[in-house]
C-alpha positions as CSV (number, residue, x, y, z in Angstrom):
1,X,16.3,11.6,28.2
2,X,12.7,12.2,27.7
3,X,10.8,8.6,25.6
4,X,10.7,9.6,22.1
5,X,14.1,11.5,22.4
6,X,16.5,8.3,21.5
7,X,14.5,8.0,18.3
8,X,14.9,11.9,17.2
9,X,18.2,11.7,17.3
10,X,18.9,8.8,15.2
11,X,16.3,10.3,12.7
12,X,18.2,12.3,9.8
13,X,15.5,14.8,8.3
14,X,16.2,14.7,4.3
15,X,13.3,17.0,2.8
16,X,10.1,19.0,4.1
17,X,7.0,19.6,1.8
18,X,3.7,21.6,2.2
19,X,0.6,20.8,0.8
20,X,-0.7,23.1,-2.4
21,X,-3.7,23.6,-0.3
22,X,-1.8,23.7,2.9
23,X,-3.7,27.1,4.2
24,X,-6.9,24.2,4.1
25,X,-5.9,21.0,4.6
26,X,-3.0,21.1,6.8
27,X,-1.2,18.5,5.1
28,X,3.1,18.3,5.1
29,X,5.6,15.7,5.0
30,X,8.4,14.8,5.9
31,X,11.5,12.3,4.2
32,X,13.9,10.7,6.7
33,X,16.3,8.4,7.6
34,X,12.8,6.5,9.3
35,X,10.8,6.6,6.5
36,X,8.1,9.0,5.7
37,X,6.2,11.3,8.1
38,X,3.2,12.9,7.6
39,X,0.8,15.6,9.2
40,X,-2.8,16.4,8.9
41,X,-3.2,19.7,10.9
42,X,-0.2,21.7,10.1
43,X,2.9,19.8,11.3
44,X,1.2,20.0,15.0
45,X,1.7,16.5,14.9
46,X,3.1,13.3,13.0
47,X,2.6,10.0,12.0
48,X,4.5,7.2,10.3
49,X,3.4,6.3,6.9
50,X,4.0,2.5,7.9
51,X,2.9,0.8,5.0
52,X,4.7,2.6,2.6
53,X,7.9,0.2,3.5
54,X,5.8,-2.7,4.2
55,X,6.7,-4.9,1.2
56,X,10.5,-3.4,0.4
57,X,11.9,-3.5,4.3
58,X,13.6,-0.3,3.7
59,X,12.6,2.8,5.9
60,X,15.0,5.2,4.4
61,X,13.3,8.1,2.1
62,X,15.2,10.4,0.4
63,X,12.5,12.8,-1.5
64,X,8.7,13.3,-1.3
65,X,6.7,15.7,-2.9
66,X,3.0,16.2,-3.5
67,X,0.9,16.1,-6.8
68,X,0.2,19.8,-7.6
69,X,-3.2,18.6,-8.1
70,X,-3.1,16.9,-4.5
71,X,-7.0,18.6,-3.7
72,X,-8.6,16.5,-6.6
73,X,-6.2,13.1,-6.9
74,X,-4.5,12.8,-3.4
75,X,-1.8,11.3,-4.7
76,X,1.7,11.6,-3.0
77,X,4.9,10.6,-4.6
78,X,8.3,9.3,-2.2
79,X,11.2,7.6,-3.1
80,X,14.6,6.1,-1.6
81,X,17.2,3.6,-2.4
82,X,16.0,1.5,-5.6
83,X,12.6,2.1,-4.7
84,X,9.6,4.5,-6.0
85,X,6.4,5.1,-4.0
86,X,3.1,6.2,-5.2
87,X,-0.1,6.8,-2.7
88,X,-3.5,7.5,-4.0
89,X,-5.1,8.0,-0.6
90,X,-3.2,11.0,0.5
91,X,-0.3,8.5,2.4
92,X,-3.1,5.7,3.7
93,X,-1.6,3.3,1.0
94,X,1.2,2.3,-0.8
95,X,2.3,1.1,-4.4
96,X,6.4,0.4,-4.0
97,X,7.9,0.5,-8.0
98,X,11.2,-1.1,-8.2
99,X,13.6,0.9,-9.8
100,X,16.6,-0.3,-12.3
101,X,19.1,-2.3,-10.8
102,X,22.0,-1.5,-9.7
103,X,19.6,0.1,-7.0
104,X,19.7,4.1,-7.9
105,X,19.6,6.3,-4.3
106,X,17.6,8.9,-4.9
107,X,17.6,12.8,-4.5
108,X,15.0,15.0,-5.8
109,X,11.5,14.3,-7.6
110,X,10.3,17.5,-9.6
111,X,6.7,17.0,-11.1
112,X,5.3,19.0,-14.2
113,X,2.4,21.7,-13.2
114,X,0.5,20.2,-15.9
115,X,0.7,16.7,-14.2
116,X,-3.4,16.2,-14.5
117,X,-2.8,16.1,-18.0
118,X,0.6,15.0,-18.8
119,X,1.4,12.5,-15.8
120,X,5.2,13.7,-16.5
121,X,7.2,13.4,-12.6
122,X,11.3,13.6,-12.9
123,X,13.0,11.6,-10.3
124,X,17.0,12.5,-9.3
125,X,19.6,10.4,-8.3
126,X,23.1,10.4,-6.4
127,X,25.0,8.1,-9.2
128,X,22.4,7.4,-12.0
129,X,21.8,10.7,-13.5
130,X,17.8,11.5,-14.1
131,X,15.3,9.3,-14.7
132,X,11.8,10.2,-16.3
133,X,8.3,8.7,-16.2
134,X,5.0,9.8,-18.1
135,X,2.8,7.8,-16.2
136,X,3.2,9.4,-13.1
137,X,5.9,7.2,-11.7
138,X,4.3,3.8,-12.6
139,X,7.2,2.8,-15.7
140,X,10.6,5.0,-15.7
141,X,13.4,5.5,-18.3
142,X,16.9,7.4,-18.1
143,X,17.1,10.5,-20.2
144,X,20.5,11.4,-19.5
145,X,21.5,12.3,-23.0
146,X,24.7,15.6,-22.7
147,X,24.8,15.0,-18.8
148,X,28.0,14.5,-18.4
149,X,27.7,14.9,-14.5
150,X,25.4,11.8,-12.9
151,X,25.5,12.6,-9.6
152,X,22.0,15.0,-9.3
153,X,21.6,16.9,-6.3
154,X,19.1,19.3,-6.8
155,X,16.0,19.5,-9.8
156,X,14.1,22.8,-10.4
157,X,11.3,22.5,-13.3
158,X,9.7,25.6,-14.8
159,X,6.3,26.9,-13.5
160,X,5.7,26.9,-17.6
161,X,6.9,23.3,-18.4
162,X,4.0,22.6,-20.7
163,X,4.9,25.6,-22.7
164,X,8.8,25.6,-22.5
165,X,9.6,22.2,-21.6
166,X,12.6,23.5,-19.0
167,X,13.7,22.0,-16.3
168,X,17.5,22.3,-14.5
169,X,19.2,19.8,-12.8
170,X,22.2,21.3,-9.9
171,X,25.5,18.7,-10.2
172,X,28.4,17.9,-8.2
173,X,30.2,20.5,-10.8
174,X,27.4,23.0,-12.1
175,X,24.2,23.5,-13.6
176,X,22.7,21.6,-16.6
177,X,19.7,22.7,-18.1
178,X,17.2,21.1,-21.0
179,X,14.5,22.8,-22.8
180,X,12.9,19.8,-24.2
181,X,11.1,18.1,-21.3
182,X,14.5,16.3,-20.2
183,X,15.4,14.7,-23.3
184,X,18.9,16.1,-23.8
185,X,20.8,18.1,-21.3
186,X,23.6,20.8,-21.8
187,X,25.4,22.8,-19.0
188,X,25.0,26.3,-18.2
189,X,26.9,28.8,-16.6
190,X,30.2,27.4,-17.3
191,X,32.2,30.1,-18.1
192,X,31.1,31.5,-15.2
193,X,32.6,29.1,-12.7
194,X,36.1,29.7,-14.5
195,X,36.0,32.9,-12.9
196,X,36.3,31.6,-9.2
197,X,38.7,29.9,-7.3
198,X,36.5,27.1,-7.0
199,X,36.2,25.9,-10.4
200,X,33.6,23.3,-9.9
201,X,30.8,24.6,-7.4
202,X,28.6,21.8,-5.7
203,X,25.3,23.0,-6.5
204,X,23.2,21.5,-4.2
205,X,19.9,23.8,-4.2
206,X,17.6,25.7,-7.1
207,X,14.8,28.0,-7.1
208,X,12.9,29.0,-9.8
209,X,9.9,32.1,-10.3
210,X,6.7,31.3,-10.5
211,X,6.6,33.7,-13.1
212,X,9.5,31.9,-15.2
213,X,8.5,32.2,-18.6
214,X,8.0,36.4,-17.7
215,X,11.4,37.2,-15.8
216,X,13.6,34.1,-16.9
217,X,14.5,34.3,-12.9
218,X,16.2,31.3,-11.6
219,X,19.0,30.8,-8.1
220,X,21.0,27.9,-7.5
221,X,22.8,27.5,-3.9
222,X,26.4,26.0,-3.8
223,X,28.4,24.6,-0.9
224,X,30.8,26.7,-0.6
225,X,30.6,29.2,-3.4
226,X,27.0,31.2,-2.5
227,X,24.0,31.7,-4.3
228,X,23.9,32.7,-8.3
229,X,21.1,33.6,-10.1
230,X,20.0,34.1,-13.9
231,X,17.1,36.5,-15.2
232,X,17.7,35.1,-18.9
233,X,16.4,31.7,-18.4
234,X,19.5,30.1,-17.0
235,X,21.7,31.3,-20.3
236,X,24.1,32.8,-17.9
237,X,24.6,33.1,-14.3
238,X,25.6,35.6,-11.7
239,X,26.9,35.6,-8.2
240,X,25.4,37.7,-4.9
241,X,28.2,38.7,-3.6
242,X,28.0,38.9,0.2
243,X,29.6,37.4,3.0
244,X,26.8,36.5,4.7
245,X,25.9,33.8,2.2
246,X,29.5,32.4,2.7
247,X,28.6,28.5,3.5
248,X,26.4,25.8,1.9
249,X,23.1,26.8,0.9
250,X,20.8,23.6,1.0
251,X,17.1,25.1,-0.1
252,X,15.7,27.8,-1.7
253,X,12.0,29.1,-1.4
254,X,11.0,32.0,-3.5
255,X,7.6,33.4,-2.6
256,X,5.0,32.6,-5.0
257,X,4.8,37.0,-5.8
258,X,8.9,37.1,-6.4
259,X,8.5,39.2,-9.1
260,X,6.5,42.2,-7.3
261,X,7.4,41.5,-3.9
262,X,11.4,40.3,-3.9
263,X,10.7,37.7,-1.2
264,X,12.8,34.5,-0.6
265,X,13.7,33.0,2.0
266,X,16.9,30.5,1.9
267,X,18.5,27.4,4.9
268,X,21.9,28.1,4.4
269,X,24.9,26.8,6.9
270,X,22.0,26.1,9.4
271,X,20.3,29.0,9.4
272,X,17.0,30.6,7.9
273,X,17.7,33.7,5.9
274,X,15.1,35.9,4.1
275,X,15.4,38.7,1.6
276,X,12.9,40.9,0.5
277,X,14.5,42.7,-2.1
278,X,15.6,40.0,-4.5
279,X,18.4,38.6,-2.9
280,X,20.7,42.2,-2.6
281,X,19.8,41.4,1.1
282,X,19.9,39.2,3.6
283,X,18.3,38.7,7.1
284,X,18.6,36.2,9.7
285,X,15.3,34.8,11.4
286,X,17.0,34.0,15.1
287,X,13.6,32.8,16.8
288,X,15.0,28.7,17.0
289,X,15.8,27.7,19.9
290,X,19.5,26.3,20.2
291,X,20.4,26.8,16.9
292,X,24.1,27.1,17.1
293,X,24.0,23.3,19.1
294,X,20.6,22.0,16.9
295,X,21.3,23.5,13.2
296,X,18.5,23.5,10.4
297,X,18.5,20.9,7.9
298,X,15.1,21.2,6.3
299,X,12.5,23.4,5.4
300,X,9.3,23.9,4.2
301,X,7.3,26.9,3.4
302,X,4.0,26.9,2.3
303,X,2.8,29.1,-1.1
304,X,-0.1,31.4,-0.2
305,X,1.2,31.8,3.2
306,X,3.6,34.4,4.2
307,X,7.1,33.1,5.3
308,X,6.5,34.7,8.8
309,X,3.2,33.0,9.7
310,X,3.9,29.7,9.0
311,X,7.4,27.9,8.2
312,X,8.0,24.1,9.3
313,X,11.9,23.3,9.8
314,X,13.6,19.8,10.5
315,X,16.5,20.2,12.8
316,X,19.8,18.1,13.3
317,X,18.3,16.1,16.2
318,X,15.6,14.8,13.6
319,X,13.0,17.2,15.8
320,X,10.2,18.8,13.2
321,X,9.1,22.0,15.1
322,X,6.5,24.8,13.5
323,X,7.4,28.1,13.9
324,X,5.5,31.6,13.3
325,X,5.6,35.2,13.7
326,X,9.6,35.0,12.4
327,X,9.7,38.2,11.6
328,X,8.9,39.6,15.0
């Protein structure tokens, strides 16, 4: 076993993110089991953001995510079990928030487009339901009211937020949506899981258009049911009915031009699948090396790149590679 190899195994990869202004400053992350990794010129190499555990002992993070406004404020947001973490100094130092106690494990973050203005960021948890802060993570609050599911595995908030005020939230048994900046909650798509044999779906991924508030276009990935999606702003839901999608779906990546070029590009059962005609179709990228032995668990890929000259995946041995030319 080669040094470092001991270590990668051990690591479990939890979430990949690309910079905003990845095609410039090169900047992803990483959340593991080990904390928080981050790169500076393109996922070519990583480093340890040490500090960010310094005063809370705990390694372990769950979600990260950048500020859409990451160019200007450099601010990068993590989080884990019972703690928050806010960096000013794109991941060079730390502020660790204590969250509520009993300690909430977190999931997802999901941060408003208009965050320069509105310092709105969502956070996800496994057992607590959704908290919210409008300070950019400094104070939080639980806005749970008509979620009658807690355990949150998946956030999706619209490209439009300061317009519409829509986010969706994917459940142990469905979708719930709110269309009033996460202050009340109903489900959506209910009727529609009556209709299959598995009556409450794990959804467990969403992806929303960048053009939202145009095409109402939304997916949400299930583990063992597929992928839906909704063109009416989440009112109703359909299924893509294909075998190939048969297996968990754990992220979904719509290109940022969904709506005139049909491009997405899904990790589902381990694998890296791409359509380019709005989901009717599916492809499977087979460049990774020992993928059957070393599945996918992560991915990230960045907007204003295309899919098939840059996409960073995490795999099962807690290895980060950077991969290119996929559609070769």
């Amino acid at each position: 076993m080669k040094q470092g190899e001991e270590n990668a195994v051990k690591r479990m990869i939890y979430q990949m993110e690309c910079s905003p202004d990845f095609r410039t400053d090169g900047f992803c992350l990483a959340a593991t089991s080990e904390g928080l990794l981050l790169s500076k010129n393109g996922g070519q190499a990583w480093q340890l953001a040490s500090e960010l555990n310094a005063d809370t002992g705990s390694m372990l993070i769950t979600t990260a995510m950048f500020s859409p406004n990451f160019s200007k404020d450099r601010l990068i947001l993590a989080a884990g079990h019972g703690y928050f973490y806010r960096s000013t100094s794109a991941g060079k130092h730390w502020e660790a928030i204590s969250l509520r106690k009993p300690a909430p494990m977190a999931t997802a973050i999901a941060i408003s487009p208009a965050f320069e203005h509105d310092a709105i960021v969502f956070l996800a948890t496994l057992e607590d339901g959704v908290f919210r802060s409008a300070n950019g993570g400094l104070t939080w609050e639980a806005w749970n009211f008509g979620l009658l599911d807690m355990q949150i595995l998946a956030l999706a908030i619209s490209p439009g937020f300061e317009e519409d005020e829509t986010l969706f939230a994917g459940t142990e048994t469905g979708i719930y949506r709110s269309t009033n900046g996460g202050r009340a909650w109903r489900e959506v798509g209910e009727n529609l899981w009556r209709d299959f044999e598995d009556q409450n779906p794990v959804v467990q991924s969403l992806g929303i258009s960048h053009h939202f508030l145009n095409d109402g276009t939304c997916f949400a990935g299930t583990e063992t049911g597929g992928l839906f999606y909704s063109q009416n702003g989440g009112d109703s839901w359909n299924p893509i009915y294909s075998k190939s999608l048969w297996g968990p779906i754990n992220h979904i990546w719509m290109d940022p031009n969904y709506s005139l070029n049909g491009r997405m590009v899904i990790l589902q059962d381990g694998k890296l699948k791409f359509s380019e005609d709005f989901g009717n179709s599916w492809k499977c990228w087979s460049v990774i090396p020992s993928q059957e032995d070393n599945p996918l668990v992560a991915m990230a890929v960045p907007d204003g790149l295309k899919p098939e000259e840059c996409t960073l995946v995490g795999l099962l041995d807690g290895a980060i590679i950077k991969l290119s030319n996929l559609g070769a």
